[in-house]
Legacy VTK file of the C-alpha trace (Angstrom):
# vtk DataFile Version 3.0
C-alpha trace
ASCII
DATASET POLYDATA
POINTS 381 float
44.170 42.508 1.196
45.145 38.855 1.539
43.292 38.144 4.707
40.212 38.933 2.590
40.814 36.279 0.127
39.667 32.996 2.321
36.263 34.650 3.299
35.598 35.786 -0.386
36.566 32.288 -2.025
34.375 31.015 1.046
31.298 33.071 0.101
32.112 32.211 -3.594
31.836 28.827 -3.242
28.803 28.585 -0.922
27.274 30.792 -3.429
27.926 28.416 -6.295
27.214 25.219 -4.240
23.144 27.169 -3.900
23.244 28.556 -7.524
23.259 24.551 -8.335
20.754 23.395 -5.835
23.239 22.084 -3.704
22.941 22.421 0.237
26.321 23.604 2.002
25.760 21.249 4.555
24.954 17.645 4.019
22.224 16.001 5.334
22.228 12.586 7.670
22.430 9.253 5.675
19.712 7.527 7.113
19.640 3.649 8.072
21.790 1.314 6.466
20.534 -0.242 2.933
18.725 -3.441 3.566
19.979 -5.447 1.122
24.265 -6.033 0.266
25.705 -3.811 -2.039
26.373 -6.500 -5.458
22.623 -6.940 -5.105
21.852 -3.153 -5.039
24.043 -2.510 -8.171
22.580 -5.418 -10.382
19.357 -4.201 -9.945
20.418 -0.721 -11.431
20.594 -0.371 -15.287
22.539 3.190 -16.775
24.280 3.150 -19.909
27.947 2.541 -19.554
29.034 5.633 -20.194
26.976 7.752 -17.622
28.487 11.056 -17.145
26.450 14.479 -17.592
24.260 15.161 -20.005
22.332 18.163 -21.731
19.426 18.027 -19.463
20.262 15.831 -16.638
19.786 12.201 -15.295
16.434 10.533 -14.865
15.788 7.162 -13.086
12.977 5.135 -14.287
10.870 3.057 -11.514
8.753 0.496 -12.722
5.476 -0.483 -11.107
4.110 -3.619 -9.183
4.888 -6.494 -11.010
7.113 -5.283 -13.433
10.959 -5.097 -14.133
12.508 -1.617 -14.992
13.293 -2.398 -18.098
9.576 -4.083 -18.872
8.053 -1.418 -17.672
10.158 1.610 -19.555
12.711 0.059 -22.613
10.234 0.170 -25.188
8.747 3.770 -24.342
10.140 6.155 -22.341
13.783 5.184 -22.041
14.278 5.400 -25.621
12.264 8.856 -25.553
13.900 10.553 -22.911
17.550 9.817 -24.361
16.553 10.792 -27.602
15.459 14.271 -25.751
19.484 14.313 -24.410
18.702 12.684 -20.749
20.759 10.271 -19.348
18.332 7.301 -18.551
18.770 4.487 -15.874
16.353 2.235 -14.999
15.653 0.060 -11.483
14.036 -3.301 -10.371
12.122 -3.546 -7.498
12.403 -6.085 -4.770
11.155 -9.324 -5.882
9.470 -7.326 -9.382
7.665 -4.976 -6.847
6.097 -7.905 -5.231
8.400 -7.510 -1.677
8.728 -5.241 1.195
8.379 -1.654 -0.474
10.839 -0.966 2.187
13.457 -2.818 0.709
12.268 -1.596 -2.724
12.962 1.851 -1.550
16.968 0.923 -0.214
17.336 0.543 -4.191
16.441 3.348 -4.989
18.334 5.053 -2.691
21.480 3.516 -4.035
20.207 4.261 -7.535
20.479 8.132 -6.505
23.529 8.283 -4.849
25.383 5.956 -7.975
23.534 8.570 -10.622
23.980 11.769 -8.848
28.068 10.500 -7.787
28.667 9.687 -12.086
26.922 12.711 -13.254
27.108 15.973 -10.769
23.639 16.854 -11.220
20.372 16.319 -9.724
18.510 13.376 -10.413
14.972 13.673 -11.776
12.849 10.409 -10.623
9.577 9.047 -12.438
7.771 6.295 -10.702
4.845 4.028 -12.506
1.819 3.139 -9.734
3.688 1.682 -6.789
7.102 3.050 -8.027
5.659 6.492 -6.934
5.092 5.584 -3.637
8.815 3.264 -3.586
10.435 6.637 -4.213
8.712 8.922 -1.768
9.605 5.965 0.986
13.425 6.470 -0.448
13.000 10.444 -0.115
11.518 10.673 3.715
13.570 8.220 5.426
17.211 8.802 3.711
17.602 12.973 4.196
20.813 12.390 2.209
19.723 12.051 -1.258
17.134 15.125 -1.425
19.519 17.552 -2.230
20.276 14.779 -5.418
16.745 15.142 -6.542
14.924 17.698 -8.804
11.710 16.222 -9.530
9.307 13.317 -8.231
6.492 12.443 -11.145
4.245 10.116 -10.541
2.352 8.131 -13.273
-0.875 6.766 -11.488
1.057 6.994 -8.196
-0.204 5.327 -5.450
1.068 7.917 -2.962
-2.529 6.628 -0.615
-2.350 3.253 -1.582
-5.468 1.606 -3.866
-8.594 0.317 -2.955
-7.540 -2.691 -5.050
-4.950 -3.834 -3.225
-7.783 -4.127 -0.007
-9.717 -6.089 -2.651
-7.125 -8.483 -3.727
-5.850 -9.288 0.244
-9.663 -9.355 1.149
-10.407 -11.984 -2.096
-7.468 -14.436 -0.415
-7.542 -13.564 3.036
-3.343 -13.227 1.934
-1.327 -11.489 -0.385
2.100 -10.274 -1.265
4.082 -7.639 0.590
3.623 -4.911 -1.602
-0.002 -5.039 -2.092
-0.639 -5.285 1.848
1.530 -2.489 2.392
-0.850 -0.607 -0.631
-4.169 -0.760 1.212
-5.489 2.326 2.212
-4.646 2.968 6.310
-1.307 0.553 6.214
1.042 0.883 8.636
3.375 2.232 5.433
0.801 3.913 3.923
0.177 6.304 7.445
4.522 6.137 7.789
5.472 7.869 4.543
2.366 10.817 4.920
2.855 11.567 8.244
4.483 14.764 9.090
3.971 15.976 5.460
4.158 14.403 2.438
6.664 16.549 0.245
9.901 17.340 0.804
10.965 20.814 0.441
13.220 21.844 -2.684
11.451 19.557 -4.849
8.830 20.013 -7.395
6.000 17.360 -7.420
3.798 16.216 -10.299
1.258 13.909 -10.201
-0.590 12.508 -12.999
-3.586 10.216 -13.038
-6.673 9.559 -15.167
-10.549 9.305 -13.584
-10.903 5.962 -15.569
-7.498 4.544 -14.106
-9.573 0.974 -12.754
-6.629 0.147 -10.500
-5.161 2.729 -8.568
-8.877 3.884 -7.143
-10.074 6.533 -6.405
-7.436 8.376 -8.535
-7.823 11.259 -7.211
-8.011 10.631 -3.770
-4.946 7.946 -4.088
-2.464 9.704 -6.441
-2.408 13.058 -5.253
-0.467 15.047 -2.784
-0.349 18.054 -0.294
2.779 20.274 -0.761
4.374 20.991 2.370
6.008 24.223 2.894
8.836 25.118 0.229
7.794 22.537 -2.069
5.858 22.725 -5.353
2.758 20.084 -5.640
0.973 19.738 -9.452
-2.028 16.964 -9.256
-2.737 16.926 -13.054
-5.642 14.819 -14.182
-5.418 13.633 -17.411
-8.608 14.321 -18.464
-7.967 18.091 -17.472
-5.643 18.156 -20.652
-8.049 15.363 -23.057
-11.375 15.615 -21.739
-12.399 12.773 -24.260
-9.248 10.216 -22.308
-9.850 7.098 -20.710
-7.144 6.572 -20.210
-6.623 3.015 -17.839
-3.814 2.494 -15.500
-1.872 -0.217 -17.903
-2.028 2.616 -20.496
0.254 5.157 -18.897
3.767 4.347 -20.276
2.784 4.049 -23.707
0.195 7.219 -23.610
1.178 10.532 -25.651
-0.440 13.420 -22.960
0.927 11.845 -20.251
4.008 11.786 -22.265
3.767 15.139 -22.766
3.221 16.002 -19.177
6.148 14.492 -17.940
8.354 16.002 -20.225
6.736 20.082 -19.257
7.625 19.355 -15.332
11.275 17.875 -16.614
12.162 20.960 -18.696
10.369 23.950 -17.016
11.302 25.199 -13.272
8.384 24.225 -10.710
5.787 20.952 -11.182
4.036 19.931 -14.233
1.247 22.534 -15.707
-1.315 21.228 -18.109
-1.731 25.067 -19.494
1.236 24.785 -20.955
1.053 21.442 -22.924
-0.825 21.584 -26.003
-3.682 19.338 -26.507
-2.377 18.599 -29.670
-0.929 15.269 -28.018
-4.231 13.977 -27.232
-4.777 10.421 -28.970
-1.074 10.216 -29.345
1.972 7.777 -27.577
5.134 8.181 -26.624
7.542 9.284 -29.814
8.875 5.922 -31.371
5.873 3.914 -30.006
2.917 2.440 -32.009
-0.301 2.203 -31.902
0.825 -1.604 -32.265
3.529 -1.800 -30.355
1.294 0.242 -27.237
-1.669 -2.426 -27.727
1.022 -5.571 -27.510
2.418 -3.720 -24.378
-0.301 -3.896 -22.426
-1.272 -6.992 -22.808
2.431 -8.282 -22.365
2.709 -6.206 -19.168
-0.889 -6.900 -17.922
-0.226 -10.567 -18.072
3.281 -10.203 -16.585
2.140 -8.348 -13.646
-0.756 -10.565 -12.693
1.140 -13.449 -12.719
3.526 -12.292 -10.628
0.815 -10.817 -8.200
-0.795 -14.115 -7.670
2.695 -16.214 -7.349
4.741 -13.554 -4.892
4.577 -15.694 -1.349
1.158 -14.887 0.254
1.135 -13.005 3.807
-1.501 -13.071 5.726
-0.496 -9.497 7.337
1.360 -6.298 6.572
5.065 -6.930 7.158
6.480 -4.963 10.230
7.683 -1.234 9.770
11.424 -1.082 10.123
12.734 0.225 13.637
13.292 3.794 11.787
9.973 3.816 10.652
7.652 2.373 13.594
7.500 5.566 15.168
5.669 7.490 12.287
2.299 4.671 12.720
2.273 3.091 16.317
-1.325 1.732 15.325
-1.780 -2.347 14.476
-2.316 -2.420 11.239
-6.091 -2.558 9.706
-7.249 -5.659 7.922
-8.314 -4.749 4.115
-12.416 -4.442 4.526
-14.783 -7.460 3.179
-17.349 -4.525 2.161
-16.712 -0.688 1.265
-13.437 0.256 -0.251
-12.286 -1.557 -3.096
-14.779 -4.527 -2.519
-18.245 -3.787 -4.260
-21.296 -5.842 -2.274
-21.809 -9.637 -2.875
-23.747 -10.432 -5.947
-25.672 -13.905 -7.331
-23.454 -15.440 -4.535
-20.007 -14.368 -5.378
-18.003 -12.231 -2.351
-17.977 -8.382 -3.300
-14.280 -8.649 -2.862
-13.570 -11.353 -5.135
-15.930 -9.845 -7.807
-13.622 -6.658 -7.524
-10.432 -8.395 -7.686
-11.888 -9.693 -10.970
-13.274 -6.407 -12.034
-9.403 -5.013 -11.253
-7.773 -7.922 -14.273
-10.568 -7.606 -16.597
-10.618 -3.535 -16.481
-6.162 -4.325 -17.015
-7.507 -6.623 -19.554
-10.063 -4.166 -21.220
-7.503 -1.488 -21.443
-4.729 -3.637 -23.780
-7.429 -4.287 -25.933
-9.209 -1.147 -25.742
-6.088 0.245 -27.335
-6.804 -0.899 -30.752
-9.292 1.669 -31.117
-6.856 4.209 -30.607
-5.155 3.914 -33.826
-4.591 6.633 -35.332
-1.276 8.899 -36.225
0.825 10.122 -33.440
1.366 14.049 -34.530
4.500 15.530 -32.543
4.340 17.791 -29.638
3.532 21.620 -29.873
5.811 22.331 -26.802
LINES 1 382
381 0 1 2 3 4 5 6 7 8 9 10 11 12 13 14 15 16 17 18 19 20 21 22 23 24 25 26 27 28 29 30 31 32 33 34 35 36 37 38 39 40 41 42 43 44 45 46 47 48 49 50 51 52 53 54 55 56 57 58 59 60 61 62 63 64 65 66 67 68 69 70 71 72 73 74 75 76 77 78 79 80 81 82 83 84 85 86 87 88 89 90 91 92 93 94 95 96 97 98 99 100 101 102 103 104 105 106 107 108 109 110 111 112 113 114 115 116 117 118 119 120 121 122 123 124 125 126 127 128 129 130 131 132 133 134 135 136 137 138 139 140 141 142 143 144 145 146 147 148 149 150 151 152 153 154 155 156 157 158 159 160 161 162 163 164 165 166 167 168 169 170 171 172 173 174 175 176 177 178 179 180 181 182 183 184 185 186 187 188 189 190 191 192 193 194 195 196 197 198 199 200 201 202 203 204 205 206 207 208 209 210 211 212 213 214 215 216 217 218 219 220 221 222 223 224 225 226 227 228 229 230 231 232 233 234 235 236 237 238 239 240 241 242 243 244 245 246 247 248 249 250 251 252 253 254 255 256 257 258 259 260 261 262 263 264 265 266 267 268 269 270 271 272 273 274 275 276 277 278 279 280 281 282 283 284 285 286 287 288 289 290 291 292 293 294 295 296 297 298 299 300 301 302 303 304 305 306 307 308 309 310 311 312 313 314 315 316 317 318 319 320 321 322 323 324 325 326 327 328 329 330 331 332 333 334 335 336 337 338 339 340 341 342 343 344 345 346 347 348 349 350 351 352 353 354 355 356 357 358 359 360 361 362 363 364 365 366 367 368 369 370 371 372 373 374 375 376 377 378 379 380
């Protein structure tokens, strides 16, 4: 009966590497990381004791503009570990402002570090741009899908944003990021061609129909599953018809919130049946109607500072080698009329008056959040 032992503790252990959602094979690596590896690690923050946890790691990725730990300390870090995650966050190249291709190497090495320190799969929540930084990670390094659980996106923008062709248009330059987040960019075509899931992992997408920056949200923030993987494209208002919800809202907002946490703890995407609307007009647990108001204006200012100072381009920056293939095309110019850029009025250029229309709605919104004082009630979930 010995010669029966090796194939059974063979089948045994393949069995228990698919029970965990772990592939018996491994998958290629993908291209080198573009940037050295002391730079890759600074830009990661985890506790110092990561190890497993009760319900698994999540990595934060902060939007254009914004550090990870701007964008989620205050709000959803603290929320999440208080749930019994184990919470890292990452910093974009240049705070989001440089090559979303380098952007992406990070959180590639976020992945592998979180998935190495914990044995379980990572579950990855990306802010605006940071949902389209992690889906550039996902496609072009096969290696780290097996790592990952779940992608949510808070006002992803998996199609780019009509603002960003507004704000290049307005200068006639702008910074990497926001070139590479007009609708029809080379990177924009790259990272939807062939599909724009990956299989094995469950997909929720969250926006809100009076987002102002990410436009339109619909169009922008959702996604197509591809065969074997699970696709939810949740708007906001589907939950809180009475929401409006703007895109510097998101981290601090209770629904969304709420969201999130049903695609984190149930199998399959996000399902706005399931969440009670009981967290409409709330925020995140331990934030404030305060504290949410004096957020957005904080991270409003933060990001358009940065927007405006990142070194202007006057074009998209090249696809890497292992990406030129996916978009052979030149690369379109942002329009002066039609998408993002309303027609010229008592002499101003449509564009401009849309890139002004983009900071005052971001504007609007952190003062717009006054009026939503009243008491956060907990979850029914």
């Amino acid at each position: 009966m010995t010669r029966w032992v090796a194939p059974l503790t063979g089948a045994l252990v393949i069995a228990a590497l698919l029970a965990a959602g772990m592939p018996a094979r491994a998958q290629a690596p993908g291209p080198a990381l573009p940037e050295p590896a002391a730079t890759l690690q600074a830009a990661l923050h985890c506790p110092p004791n990561l190890g497993r946890s009760p319900l698994g790691p999540v990595l934060l990725v902060p939007g254009t503009g914004l550090s990870g730990p701007e964008n989620w300390d205050w709000s959803y870090r603290p929320a999440l570990e208080a749930e019994g995650f184990a919470v890292c966050t990452v910093d974009m190249a240049e705070y989001g402002m440089g090559d979303i291709q380098v952007s992406a190497g990070r959180i590639v090495h976020a992945v592998r570090t979180m998935h190495a320190a914990t044995g379980q799969k990572v579950a990855l929540i990306g802010y605006s741009q940071g949902g389209l930084d992690i889906r550039w990670a996902l496609k072009y390094w096969p290696d780290i899908r097996p790592m990952v659980s779940d992608v949510i996106g808070l006002a992803p923008a998996h199609h780019g944003a009509d603002s960003a062709a507004a704000i290049c248009q307005a200068a006639g330059a702008c910074a990497a990021s926001i070139w590479q987040m007009v609708p029809g960019s080379r990177l924009i075509r790259a990272v939807n061609a062939g599909g724009e899931t990956v299989a094995g992992i469950d997909y929720t997408n969250i926006y809100s129909r009076d987002d102002g920056v990410v436009v339109p949200p619909a169009d922008r923030s959702s996604l197509k599953p591809a065969p074997g993987a699970s696709a939810a494209n949740i708007e906001v208002q589907s939950l809180c018809p009475a929401s409006r919800l703007a895109h510097i809202g998101f981290p601090a907002d209770g629904a969304v919130y709420a969201l999130v946490r049903d695609a984190l703890l149930r199998p399959g995407a996000g399902d706005a049946a399931r969440v009670s609307s009981s967290v409409c007009g709330t925020f995140v647990p331990g934030v404030t109607a305060a504290t949410a108001e004096a957020k957005a204006a904080e991270l409003t200012n933060l990001a358009t500072a940065r927007i405006f100072a990142a070194p202007p381009l006057t074009a998209e920056p090249p696809l890497a080698a292992y990406a030129a293939g996916d978009a052979p095309a030149p690369t379109p110019r942002p329009p002066a009329a039609g998408e993002g850029a309303p027609p010229a009025r008592d002499g101003m250029p449509g564009s401009a008056l849309a890139v002004l229309a983009v900071l005052a709605g971001a504007l609007l919104a952190a003062g717009g959040l006054a009026g939503r004082r009243r008491r956060q009630r907990p979850s029914s979930m």
